[in-house]
C-alpha positions in Angstrom: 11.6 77.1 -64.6 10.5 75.1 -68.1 14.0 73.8 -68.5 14.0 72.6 -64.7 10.9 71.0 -65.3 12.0 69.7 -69.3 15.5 68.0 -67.2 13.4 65.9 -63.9 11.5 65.2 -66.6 14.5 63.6 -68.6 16.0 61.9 -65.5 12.5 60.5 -65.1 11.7 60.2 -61.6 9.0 58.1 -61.7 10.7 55.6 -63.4 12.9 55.2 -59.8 10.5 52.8 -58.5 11.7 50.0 -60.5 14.7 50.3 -58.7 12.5 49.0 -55.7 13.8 45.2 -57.1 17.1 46.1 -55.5 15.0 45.8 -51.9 13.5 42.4 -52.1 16.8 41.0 -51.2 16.6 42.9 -47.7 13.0 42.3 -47.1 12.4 38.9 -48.3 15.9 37.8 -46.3 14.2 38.9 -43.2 17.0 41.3 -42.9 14.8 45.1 -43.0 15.0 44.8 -38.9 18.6 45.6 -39.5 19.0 49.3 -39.5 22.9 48.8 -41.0 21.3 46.5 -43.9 19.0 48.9 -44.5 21.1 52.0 -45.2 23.2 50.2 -47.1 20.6 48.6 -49.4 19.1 52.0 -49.5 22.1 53.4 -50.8 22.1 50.8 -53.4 18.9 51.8 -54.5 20.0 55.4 -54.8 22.8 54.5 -56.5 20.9 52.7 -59.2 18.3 55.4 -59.8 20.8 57.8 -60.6 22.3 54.9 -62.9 19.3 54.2 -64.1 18.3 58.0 -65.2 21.8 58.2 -66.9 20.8 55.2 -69.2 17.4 56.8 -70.2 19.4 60.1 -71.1 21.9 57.9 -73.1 18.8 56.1 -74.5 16.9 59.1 -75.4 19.6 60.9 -77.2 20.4 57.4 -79.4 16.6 57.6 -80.1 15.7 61.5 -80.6 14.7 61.4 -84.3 12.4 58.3 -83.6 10.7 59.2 -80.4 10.0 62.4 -83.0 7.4 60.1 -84.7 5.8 58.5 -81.8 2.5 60.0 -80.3 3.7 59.7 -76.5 7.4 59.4 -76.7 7.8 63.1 -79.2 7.2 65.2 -76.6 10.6 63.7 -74.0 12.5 66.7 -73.5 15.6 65.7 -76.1 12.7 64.6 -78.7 11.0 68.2 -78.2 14.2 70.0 -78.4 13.6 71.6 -75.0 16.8 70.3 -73.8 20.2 70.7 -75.3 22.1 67.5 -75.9 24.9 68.5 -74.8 23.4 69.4 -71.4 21.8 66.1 -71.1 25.0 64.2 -71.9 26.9 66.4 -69.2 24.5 65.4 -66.6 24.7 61.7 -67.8 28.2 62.4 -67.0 27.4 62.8 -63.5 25.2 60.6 -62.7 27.4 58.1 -63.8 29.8 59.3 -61.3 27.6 59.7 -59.0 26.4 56.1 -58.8 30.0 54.9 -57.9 30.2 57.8 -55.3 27.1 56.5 -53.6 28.6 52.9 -53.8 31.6 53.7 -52.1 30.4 56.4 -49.6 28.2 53.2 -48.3 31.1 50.9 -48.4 29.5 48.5 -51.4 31.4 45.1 -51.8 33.1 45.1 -55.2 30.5 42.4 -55.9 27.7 44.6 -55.7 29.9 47.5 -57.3 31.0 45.0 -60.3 26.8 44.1 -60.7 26.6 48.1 -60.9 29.2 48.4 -63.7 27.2 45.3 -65.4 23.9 47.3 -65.3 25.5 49.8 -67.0 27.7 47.9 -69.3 23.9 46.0 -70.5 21.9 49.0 -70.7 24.7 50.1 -73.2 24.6 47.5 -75.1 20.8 48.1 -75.2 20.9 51.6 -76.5 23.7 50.9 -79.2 22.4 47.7 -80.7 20.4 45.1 -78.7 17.1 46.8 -78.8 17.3 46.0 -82.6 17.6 42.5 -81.8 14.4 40.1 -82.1 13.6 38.7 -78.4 16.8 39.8 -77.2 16.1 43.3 -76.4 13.0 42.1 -74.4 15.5 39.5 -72.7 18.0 42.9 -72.1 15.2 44.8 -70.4 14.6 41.9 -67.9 18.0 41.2 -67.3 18.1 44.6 -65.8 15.7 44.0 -63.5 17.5 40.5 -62.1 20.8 43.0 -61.7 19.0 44.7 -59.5 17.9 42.0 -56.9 21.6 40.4 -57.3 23.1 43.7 -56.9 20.6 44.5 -53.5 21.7 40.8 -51.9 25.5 41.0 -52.7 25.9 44.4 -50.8 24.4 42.9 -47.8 26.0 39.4 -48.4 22.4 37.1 -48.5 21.3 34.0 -50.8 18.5 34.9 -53.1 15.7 32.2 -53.2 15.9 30.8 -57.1 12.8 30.7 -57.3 12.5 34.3 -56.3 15.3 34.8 -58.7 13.0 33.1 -61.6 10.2 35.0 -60.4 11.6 38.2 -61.1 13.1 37.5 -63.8 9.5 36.2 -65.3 7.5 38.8 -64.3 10.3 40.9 -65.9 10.1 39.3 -69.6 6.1 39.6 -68.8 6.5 43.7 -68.3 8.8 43.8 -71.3 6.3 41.8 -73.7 3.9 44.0 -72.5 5.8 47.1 -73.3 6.4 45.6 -76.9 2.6 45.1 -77.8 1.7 48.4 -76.4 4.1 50.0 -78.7 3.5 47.9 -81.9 -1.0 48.2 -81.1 -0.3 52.2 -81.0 1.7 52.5 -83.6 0.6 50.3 -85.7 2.2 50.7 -89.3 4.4 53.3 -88.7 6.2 51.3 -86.0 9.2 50.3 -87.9 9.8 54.1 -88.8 10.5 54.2 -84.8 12.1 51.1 -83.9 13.0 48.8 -87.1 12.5 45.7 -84.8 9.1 46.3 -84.0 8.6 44.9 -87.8 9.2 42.1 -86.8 6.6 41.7 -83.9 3.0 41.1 -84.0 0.3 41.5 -82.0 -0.9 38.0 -82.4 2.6 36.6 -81.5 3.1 38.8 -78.5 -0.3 37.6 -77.0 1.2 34.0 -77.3 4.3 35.1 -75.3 2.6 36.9 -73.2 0.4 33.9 -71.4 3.4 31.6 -71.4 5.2 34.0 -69.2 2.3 34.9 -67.4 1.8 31.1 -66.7 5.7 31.0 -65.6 5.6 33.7 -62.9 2.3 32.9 -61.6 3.9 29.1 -61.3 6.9 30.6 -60.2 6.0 32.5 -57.5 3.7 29.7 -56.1 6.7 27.2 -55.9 8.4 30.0 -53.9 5.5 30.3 -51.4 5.1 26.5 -51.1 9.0 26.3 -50.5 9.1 29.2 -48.3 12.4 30.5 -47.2 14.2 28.5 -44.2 17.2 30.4 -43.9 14.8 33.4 -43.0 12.8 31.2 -40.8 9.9 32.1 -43.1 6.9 29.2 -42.9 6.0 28.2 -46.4 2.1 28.0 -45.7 1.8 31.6 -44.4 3.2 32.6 -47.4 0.7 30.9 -49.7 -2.3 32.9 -48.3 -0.3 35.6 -50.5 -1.0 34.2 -53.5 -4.5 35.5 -54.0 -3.1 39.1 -54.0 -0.7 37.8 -56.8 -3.2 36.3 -58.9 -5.1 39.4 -58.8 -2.7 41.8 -59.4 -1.6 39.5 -62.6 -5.0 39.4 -64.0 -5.4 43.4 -63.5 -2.1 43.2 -65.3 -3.3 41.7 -68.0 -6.9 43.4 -68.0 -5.0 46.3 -68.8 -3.0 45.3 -71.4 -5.8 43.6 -73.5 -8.5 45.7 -72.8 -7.6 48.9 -72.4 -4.6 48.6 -74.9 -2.4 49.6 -71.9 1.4 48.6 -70.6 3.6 51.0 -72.8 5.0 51.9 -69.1 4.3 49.6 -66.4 5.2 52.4 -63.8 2.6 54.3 -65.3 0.2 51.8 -65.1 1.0 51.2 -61.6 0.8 54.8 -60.0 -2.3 55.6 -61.9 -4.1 52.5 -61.8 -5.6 52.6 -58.2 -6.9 48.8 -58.1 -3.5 47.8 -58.9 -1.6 49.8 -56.7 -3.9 49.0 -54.1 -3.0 45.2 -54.4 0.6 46.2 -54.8 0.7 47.8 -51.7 -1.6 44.9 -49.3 0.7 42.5 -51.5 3.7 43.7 -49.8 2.1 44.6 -46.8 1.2 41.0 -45.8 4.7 39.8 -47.1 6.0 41.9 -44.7 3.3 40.8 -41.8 4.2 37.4 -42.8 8.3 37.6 -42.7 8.6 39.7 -39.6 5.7 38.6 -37.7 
C-alpha cells in the first residue's frame, strides 16, 4: 500500500489540472455544446496528463540528488528512495505510449498529435538542459502551457483568439516567475546546491519581472474581453463584466506570493487557497453564462 501511494504520488495527480489549458479552446470557441468536440478535447486532455506525469518522472529522476537538499521537494518518492528508478522509468515508458494510444483511439489530427510530440520533445529539453538556462527555462515552462491550448484547438480544428493566445501565455511566464522566487526566498543560500541557475536569480529582480507580466496579462486579457470573439458570436461588453473576477484573482495571486512567501506550486496554491479557488470557479462560471447564454 506505501509503494501505491509513493507511485500516484510520483505521477502527481494534482498536477493534472494544468492540463485544463487544453479546454479553453472548446469552451471559449463556443463549441462545449458539441458532445463530439467534447470527447475529443477530453481525450486530449487525458492524453496530456498522462504526458505530463511522464515528464515529472523524467524530471524527478534527472533531479534526485538535488530535490535531496530541498525542504519540500526531498521527500518526492525518487528523492526519498521509496521508489525504484527503474520502476519509475518503466512506467514513464508507458505513459508515453499511452498518450499516443489515447490520441489515436479519439482520432487526433496529426496536428494536434505533432503539438503532443512537441510537448514532449520541450519538456525534454527542459529536464536535460534548459532549466539551467537564465530566463529560458521560465520561457520553457510557459511554452508548455501555450502547447496545450494549440494542441486542444487543432484537434477540434478552431482559431484561437491571439489575444487569448497572449493571455495564456502571460499568465504562464507570471506562474513560472512565481515558482522561481518561491524557490530562491526558501532556499535562500543553498539554492545553487539544488538548481545552479537559481544563482543567478534574485529576489529583487524577480519582483521586477513579476509586475511587468502581471501588467501584461491583466492588459492582455482586457483587450480580449473588449474584442470579444465574433466567430463565437460572443458580445465583447458581456465579457468585460468578467474582468473584476480577473483582477481579483491576480491580486490574490500576488497576495500570496509576497506575503505569505507562497507560489512554489500554483496548483497548490489553487486547491488549498479557498478565496482563490472560489474566484476561479465564478470566473469560469460566468465565462460560461456569458458564451452559451
Amino acid at each position: 500500500m506505501q509503494s501505491l501511494r509513493s507511485i500516484v504520488r510520483l505521477v502527481r495527480p494534482t498536477q493534472w489540472i494544468k492540463n485544463g489549458f487544453v479546454l479553453m479552446p472548446l469552451v471559449f470557441s463556443g463549441r462545449l455544446s458539441s458532445l463530439e468536440d467534447s470527447l475529443r478535447v477530453f481525450g486530449m486532455v487525458f492524453a496530456f496528463c498522462l504526458a505530463s506525469s511522464a515528464t515529472y518522472i523524467l524530471n524527478d529522476y534527472m533531479d534526485m540528488e538535488q530535490d535531496k537538499v530541498h525542504p519540500r521537494k526531498k521527500t518526492r518518492p525518487l528523492a526519498a528512495s521509496e521508489v525504484n528508478p527503474s520502476t519509475a522509468l518503466t512506467l514513464m515508458a508507458g505513459m508515453l505510449i499511452g498518450a499516443f494510444a489515447v490520441g489515436w483511439a479519439i482520432k487526433a489530427p496529426g496536428s494536434a498529435l505533432i503539438l503532443l510530440g512537441g510537448y514532449l520533445a520541450v519538456q525534454l529539453a527542459y529536464s536535460l538542459y534548459l532549466k539551467n538556462v537564465l530566463i529560458i527555462d521560465v520561457l520553457t515552462i510557459a511554452t508548455g502551457f501555450l502547447i496545450r491550448v494549440m494542441a486542444g484547438a487543432a484537434v477540434i480544428d478552431v482559431t484561437v483568439s491571439s489575444w487569448l493566445v497572449l493571455c495564456t501565455f502571460s499568465v504562464s511566464i507570471l506562474l513560472a516567475l512565481g515558482k522561481r522566487r518561491h524557490e530562491v526566498v526558501i532556499l535562500n543560500h543553498d539554492a545553487a546546491n539544488h538548481r545552479p541557475v537559481l544563482e543567478n536569480y534574485s529576489v529583487v529582480w524577480l519582483d521586477q519581472l513579476v509586475q511587468v507580466v502581471t501588467t501584461s496579462t491583466f492588459i492582455f486579457y482586457c483587450l480580449y474581453s473588449v474584442r470579444g470573439n465574433p466567430a463565437a458570436g460572443i458580445s465583447a461588453e458581456r465579457m468585460m463584466f468578467t474582468i473584476p473576477l480577473v483582477a481579483y484573482g491576480v491580486f490574490r495571486y500576488m497576495y500570496l506570493v509576497y506575503h505569505k512567501e507562497d507560489g512554489g506550486s500554483p496548483t497548490a496554491l489553487l486547491l488549498t487557497d479557498p478565496p482563490l479557488l472560489i474566484c476561479t470557479i465564478v470566473w469560469l462560471t460566468a465565462c460560461i453564462a456569458i458564451i452559451y447564454s
